[in-house]
KEKE-3310 file (N, C-alpha, C; in steps of 0.2 Angstrom, whole numbers, plus 5000, padded with zeros to 4 digits):
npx = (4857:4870:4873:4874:4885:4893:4911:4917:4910:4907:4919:4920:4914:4920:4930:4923:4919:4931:4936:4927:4928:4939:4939:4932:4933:4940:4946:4964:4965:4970:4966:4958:4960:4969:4986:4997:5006:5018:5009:5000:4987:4986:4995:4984:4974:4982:4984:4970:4967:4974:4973:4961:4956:4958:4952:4942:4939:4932:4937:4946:4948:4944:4956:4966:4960:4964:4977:4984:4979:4983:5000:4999:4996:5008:5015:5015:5016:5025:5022:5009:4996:4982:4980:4969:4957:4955:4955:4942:4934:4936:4929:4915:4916:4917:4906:4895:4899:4896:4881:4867:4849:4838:4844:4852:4865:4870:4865:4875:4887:4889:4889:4900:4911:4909:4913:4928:4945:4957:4967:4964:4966:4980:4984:4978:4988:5001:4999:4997:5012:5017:5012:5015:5009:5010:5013:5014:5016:5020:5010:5005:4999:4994:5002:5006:5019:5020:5016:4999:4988:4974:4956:4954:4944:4943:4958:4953:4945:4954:4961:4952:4950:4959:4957:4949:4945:4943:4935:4923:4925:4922:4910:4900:4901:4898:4898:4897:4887:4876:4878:4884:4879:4865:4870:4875:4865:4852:4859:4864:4854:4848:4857:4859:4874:4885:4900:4899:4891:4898:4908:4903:4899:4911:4914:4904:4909:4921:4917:4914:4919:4935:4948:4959:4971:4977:4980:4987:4998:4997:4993:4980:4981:4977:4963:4952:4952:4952:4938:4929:4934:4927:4915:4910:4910:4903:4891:4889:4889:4876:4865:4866:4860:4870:4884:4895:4896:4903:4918:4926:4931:4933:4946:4951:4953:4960:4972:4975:4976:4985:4998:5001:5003:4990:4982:4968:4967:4960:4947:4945:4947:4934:4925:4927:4923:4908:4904:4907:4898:4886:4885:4886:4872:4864:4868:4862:4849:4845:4844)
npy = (4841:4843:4856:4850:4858:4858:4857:4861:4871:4881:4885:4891:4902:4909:4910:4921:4930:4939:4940:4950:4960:4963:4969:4981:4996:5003:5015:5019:5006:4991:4985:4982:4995:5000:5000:4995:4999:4989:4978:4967:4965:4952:4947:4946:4936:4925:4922:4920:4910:4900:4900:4897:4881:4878:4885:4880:4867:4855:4845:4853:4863:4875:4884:4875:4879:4892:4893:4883:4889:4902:4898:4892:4905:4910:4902:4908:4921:4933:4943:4950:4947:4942:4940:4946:4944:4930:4925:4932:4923:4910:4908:4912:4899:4889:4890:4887:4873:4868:4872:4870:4861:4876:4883:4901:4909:4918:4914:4899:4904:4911:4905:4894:4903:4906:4894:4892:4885:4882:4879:4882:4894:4894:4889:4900:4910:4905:4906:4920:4924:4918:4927:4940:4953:4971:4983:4973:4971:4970:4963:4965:4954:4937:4938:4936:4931:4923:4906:4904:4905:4905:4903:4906:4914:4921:4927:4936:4946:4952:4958:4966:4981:4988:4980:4978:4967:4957:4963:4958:4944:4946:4951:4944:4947:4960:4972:4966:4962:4970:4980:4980:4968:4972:4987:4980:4974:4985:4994:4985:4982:4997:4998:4985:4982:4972:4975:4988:4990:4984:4992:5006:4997:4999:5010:5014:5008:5013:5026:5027:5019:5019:5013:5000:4994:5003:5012:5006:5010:5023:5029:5039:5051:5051:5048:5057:5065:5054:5047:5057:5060:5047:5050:5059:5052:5042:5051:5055:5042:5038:5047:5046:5038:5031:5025:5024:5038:5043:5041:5049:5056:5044:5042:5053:5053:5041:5043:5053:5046:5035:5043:5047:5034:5028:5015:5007:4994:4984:4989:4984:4970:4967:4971:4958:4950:4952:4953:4937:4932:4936:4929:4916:4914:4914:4903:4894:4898:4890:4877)
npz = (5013:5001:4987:4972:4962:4945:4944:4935:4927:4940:4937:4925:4930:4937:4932:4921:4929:4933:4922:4917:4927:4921:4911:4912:4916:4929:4936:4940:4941:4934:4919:4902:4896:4901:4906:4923:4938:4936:4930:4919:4907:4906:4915:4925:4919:4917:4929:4934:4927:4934:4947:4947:4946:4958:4967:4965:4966:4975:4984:4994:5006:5015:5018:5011:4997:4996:5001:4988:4977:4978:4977:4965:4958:4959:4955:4939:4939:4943:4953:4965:4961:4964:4977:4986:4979:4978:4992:4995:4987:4988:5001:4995:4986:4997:5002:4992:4988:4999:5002:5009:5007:5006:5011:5007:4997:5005:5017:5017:5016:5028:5037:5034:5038:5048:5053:5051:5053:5065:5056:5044:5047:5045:5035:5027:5031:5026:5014:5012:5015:5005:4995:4997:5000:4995:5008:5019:5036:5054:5065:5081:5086:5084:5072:5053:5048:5058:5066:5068:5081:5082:5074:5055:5056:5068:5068:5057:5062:5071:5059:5054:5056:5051:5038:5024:5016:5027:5036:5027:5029:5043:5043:5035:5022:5018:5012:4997:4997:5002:4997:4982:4974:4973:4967:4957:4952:4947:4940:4928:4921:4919:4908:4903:4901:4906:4910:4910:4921:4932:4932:4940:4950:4957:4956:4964:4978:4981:4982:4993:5001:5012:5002:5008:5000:4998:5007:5014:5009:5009:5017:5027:5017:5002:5004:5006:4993:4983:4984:4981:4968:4963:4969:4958:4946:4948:4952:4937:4930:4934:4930:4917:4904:4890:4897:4891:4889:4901:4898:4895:4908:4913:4910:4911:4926:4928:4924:4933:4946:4943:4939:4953:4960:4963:4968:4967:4973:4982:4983:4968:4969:4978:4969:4960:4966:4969:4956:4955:4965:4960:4949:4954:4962:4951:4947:4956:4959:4946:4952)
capx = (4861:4873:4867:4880:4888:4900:4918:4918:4903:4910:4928:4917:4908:4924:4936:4919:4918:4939:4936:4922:4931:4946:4935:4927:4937:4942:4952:4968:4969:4974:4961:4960:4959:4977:4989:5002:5010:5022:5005:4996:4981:4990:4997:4979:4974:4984:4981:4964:4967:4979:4970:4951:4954:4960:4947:4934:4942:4929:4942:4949:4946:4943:4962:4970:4960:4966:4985:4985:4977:4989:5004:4997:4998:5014:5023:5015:5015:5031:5019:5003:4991:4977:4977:4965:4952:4955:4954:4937:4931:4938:4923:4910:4916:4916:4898:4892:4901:4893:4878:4861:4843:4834:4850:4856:4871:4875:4864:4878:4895:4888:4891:4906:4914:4909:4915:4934:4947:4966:4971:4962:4972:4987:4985:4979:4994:5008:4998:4999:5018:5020:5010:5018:5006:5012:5012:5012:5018:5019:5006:5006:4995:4996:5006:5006:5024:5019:5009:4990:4984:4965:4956:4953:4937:4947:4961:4951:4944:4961:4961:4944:4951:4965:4958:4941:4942:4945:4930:4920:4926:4918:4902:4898:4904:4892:4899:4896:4879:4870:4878:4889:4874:4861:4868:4875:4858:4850:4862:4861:4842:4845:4861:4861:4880:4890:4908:4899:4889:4904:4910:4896:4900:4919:4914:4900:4911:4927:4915:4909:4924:4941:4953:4964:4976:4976:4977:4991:5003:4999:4990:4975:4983:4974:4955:4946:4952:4947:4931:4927:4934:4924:4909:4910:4911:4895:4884:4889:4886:4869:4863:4869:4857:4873:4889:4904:4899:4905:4925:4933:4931:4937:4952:4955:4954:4964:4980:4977:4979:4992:5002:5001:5003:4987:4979:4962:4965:4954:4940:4945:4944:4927:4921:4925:4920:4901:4901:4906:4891:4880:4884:4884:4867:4861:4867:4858:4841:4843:4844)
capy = (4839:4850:4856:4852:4862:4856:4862:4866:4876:4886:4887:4896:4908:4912:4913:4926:4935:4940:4943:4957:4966:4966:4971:4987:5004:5008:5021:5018:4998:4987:4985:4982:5001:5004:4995:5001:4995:4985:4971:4967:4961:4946:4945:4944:4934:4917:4921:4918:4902:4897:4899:4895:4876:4875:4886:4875:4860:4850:4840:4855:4864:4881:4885:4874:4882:4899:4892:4880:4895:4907:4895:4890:4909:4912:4898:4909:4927:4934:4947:4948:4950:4940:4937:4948:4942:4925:4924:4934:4918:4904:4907:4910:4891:4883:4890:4885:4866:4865:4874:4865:4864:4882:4891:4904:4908:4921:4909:4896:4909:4913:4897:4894:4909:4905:4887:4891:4883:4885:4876:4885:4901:4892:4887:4906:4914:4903:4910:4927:4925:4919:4931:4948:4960:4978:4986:4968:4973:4965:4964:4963:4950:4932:4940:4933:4928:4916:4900:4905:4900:4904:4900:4911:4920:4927:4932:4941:4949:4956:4963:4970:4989:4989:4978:4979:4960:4955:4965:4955:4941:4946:4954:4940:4951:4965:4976:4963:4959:4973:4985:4980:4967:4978:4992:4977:4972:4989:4995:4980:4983:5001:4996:4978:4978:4968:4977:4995:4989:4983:5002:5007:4996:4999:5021:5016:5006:5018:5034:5023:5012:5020:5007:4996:4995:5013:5016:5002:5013:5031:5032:5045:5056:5054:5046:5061:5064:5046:5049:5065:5059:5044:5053:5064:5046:5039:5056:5053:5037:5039:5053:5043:5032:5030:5026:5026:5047:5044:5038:5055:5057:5037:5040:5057:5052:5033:5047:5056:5041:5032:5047:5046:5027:5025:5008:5004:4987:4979:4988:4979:4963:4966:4971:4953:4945:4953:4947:4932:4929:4938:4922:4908:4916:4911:4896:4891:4897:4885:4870)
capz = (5008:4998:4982:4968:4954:4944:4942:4928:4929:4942:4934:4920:4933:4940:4924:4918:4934:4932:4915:4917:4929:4919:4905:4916:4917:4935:4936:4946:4942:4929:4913:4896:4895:4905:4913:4927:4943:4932:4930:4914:4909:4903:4920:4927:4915:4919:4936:4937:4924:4937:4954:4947:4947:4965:4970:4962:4970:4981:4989:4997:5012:5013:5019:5005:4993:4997:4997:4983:4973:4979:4975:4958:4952:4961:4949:4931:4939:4949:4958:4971:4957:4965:4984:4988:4975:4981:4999:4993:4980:4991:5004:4990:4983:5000:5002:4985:4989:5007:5001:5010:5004:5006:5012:5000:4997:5009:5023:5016:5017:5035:5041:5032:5040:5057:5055:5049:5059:5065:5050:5038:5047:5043:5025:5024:5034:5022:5007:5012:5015:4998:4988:4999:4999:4995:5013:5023:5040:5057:5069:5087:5089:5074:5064:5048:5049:5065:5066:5071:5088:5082:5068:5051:5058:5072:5065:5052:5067:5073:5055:5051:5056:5043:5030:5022:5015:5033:5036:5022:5034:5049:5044:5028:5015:5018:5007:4993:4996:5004:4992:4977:4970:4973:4960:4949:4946:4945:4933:4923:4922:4915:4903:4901:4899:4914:4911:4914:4928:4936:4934:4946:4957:4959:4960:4974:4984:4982:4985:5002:5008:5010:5000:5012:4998:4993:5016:5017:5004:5008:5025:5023:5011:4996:5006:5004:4985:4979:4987:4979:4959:4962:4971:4951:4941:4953:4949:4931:4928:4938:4927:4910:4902:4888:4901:4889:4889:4905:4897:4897:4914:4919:4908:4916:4934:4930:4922:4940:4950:4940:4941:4960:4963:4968:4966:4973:4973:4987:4979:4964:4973:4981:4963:4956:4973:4968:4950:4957:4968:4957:4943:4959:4965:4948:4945:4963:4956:4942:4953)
cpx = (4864:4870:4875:4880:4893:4905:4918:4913:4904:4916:4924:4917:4914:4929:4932:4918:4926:4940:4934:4924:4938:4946:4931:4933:4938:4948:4955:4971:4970:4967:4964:4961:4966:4980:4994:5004:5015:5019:5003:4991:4981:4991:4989:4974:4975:4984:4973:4962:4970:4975:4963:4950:4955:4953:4942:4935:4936:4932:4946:4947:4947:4952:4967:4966:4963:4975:4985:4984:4982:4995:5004:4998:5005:5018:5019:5015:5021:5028:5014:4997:4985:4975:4969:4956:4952:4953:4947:4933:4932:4932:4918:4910:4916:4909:4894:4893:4898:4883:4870:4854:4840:4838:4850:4862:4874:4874:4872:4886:4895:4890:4898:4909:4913:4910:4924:4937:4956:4969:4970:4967:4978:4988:4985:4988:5000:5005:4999:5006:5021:5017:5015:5015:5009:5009:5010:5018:5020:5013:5009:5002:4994:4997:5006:5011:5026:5015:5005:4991:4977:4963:4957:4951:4939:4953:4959:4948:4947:4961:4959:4946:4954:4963:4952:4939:4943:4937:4924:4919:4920:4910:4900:4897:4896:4892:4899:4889:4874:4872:4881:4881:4870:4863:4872:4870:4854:4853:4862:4855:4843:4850:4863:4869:4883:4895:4904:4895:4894:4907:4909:4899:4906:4918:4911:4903:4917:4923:4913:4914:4931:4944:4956:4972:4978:4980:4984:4996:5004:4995:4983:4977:4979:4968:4952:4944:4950:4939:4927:4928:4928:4917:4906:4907:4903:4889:4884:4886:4876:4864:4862:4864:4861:4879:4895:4902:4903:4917:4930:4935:4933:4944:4956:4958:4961:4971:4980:4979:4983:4999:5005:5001:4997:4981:4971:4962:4961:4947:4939:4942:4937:4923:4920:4922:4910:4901:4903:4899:4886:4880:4884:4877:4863:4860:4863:4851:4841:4842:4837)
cpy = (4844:4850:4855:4854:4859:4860:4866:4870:4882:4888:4893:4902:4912:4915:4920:4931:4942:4943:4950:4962:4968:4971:4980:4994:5006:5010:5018:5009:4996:4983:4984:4990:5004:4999:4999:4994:4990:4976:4974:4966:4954:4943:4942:4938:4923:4917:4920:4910:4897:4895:4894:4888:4873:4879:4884:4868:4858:4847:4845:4860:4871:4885:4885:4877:4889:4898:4890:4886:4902:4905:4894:4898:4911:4909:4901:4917:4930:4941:4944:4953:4949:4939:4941:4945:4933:4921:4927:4928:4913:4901:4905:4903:4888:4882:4886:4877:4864:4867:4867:4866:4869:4887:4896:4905:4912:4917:4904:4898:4910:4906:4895:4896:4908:4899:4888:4888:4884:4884:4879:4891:4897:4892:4896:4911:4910:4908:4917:4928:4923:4924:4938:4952:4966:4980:4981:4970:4968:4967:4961:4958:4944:4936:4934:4928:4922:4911:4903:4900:4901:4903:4908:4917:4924:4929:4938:4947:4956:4961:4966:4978:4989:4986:4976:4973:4955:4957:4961:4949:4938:4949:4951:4943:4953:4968:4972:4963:4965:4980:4985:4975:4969:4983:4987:4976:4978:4993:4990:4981:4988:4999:4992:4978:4976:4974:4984:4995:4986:4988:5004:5004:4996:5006:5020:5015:5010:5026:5030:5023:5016:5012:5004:4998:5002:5015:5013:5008:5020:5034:5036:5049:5058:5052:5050:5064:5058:5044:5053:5064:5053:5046:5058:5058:5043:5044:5053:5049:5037:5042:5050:5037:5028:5029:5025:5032:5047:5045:5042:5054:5051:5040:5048:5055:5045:5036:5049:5051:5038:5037:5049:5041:5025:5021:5005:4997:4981:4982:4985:4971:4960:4968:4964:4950:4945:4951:4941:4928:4932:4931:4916:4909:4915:4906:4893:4891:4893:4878:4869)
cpz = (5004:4991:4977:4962:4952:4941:4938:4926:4932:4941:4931:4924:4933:4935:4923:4922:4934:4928:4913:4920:4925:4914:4905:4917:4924:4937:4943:4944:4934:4925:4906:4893:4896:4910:4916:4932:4943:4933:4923:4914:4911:4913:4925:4924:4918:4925:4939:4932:4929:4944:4951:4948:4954:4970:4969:4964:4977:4987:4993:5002:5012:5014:5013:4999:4992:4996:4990:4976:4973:4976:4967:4954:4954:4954:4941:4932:4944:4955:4961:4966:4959:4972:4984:4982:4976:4988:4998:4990:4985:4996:5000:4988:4986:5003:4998:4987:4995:5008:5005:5008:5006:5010:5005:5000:5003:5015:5022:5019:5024:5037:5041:5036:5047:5058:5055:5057:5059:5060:5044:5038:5045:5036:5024:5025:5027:5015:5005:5013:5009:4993:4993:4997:5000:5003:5019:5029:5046:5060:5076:5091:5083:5071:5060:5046:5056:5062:5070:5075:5088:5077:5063:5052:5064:5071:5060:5058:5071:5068:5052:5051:5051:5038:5028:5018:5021:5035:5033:5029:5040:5049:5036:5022:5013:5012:4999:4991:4999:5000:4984:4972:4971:4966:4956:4945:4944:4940:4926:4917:4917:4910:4900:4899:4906:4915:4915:4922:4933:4937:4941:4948:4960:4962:4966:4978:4983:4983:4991:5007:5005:5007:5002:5010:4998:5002:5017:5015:5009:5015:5022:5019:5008:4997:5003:4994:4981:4981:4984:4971:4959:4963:4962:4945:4942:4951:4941:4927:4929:4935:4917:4908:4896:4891:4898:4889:4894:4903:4897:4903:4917:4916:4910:4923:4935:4930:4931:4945:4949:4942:4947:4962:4965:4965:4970:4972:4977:4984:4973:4963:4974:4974:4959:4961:4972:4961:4949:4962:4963:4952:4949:4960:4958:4945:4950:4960:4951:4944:4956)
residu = (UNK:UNK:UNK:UNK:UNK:UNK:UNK:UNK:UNK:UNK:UNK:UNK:UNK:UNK:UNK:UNK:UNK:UNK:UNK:UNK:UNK:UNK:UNK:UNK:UNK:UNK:UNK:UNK:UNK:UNK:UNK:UNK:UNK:UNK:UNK:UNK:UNK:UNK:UNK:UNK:UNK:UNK:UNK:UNK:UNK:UNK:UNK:UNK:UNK:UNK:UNK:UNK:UNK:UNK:UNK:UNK:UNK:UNK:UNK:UNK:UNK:UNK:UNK:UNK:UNK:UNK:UNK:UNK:UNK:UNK:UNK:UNK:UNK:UNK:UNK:UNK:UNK:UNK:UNK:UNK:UNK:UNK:UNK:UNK:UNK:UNK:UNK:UNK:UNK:UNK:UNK:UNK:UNK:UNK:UNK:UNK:UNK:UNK:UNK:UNK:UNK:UNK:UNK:UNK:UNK:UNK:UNK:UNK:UNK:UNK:UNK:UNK:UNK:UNK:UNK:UNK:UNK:UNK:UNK:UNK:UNK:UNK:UNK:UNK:UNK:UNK:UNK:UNK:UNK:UNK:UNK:UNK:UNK:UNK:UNK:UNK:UNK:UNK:UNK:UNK:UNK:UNK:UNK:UNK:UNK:UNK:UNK:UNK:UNK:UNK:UNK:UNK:UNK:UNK:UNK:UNK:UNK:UNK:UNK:UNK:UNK:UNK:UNK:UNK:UNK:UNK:UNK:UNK:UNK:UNK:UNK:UNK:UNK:UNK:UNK:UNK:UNK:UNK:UNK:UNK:UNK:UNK:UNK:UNK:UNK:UNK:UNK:UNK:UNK:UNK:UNK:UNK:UNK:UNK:UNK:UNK:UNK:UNK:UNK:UNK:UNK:UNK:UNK:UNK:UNK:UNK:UNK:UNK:UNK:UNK:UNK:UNK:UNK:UNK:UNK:UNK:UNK:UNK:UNK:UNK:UNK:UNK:UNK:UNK:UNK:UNK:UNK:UNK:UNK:UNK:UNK:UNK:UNK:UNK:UNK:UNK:UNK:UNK:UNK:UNK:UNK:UNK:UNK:UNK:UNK:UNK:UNK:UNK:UNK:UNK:UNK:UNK:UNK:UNK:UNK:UNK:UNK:UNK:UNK:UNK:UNK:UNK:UNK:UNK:UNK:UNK:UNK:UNK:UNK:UNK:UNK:UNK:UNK:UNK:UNK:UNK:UNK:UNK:UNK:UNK:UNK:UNK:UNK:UNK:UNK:UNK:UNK)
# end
């Protein structure tokens, strides 16, 4: 039997999880601290009030939530502010909504993700032709501009090399759960703030995981240099039992990235994707 939360409960999680990231300093993205890419906060903002009721939608199937949610911020935002954080959340909610007795969450996602089907890839495929991802290409095998002949799960398959939320996909958002909540809650523990514990986990997984978006834009270029300021932020933070001392040094590194276009935006993604299961993973222990 599935366990259920209600909407509005998870609307919250998810509104709060969007919030915090936007609310956390990472250099390179769009913050209450600094915006760029010609996005706002704002812009982020009615995007996640936009999508959050469609992906908190019971009645819809893991595909249509991934469209419906994509279309819904398309008609209050003229860019591609959210796919990525969406296609990330859309599994988590049809986990949480299909969730069974003495699964967890990620037992629940694991199933999910090995159940998707052609039509899920379809809803996904339109959604990503409406938001137009910076550096959306073709492929020689489902392109995105095609109708899917397989399901989700093997499509993301196709594109686990190039894209690290495809990746998530195929290896049930490893880098969420075997790394991102891990130092959320151990920073937590030492600083009790959410925002800067979401720092942490933006520097570990961009000193870890080259960027996708950062990779689609600029090929290897600047990997080893975002590796290496963030590898600087990671000690710091590490070292700091006060982490605004750290703020020089986000507000240096976010000017040096800005100044070079360069956007970690999938790390971004997979930062709200981990304070979004860190708040489902709690409401589950409450049941």
């Amino acid at each position: 039997m599935a366990i259920l939360i209600r909407g509005d409960v998870l609307l919250s999680a998810y509104l709060d999880a969007c919030e915090t990231e936007l609310r956390a300093f990472k250099p390179g993205n769009v913050s209450v601290y600094s915006e760029a890419h010609d996005m706002t906060v704002e812009d982020f903002r009615r995007s996640a009030a936009a999508s959050g009721p469609f992906l908190c939608d019971p009645e819809l199937n893991l595909g249509e939530k991934i469209f419906q949610a994509t279309r819904a911020t398309r008609e209050v935002v003229r860019c591609n502010t959210n796919l990525g954080i969406i296609l990330l959340a859309a599994p988590l909610f049809q986990a949480v909504q299909e969730i069974r007795g003495g699964e967890t969450l990620r037992d629940a996602l694991r199933r999910v993700l090995g159940t998707t089907t052609q039509t899920d890839a379809a809803w996904a495929y339109k959604a990503i032709r409406l938001a137009q991802p910076g550096g959306l290409g073709e492929s020689p095998e489902q392109d995105v501009h095609d109708e899917p002949e397989v399901t989700l799960l093997e499509a993301m398959v196709l594109a686990e090399h190039r894209d690290r939320i495809a990746y998530q996909y195929t290896n049930s958002f490893v880098d969420v759960f075997e790394f991102a909540i891990p130092s959320y809650h151990r920073n937590l523990s030492r600083w009790g703030d959410k925002e800067w514990s979401a720092v942490a986990v933006f520097a570990g997984l961009l000193m870890r995981i080259p960027d996708s978006h950062i990779e689609r834009k600029f090929g290897a270029r600047y990997t080893g240099i975002v590796a290496s300021r963030m590898a600087q932020i990671d000690k710091a933070l590490s070292v700091s039992d006060r982490p605004e001392q750290v703020m020089p040094l986000l507000r240096e590194v976010d000017a040096e990235f800005k100044s070079c276009g360069i956007n970690p935006g999938t790390t971004a993604d997979l930062t709200v994707a981990c304070l979004l299961a860190v708040r489902l993973e709690a409401l589950l222990s409450q049941r």
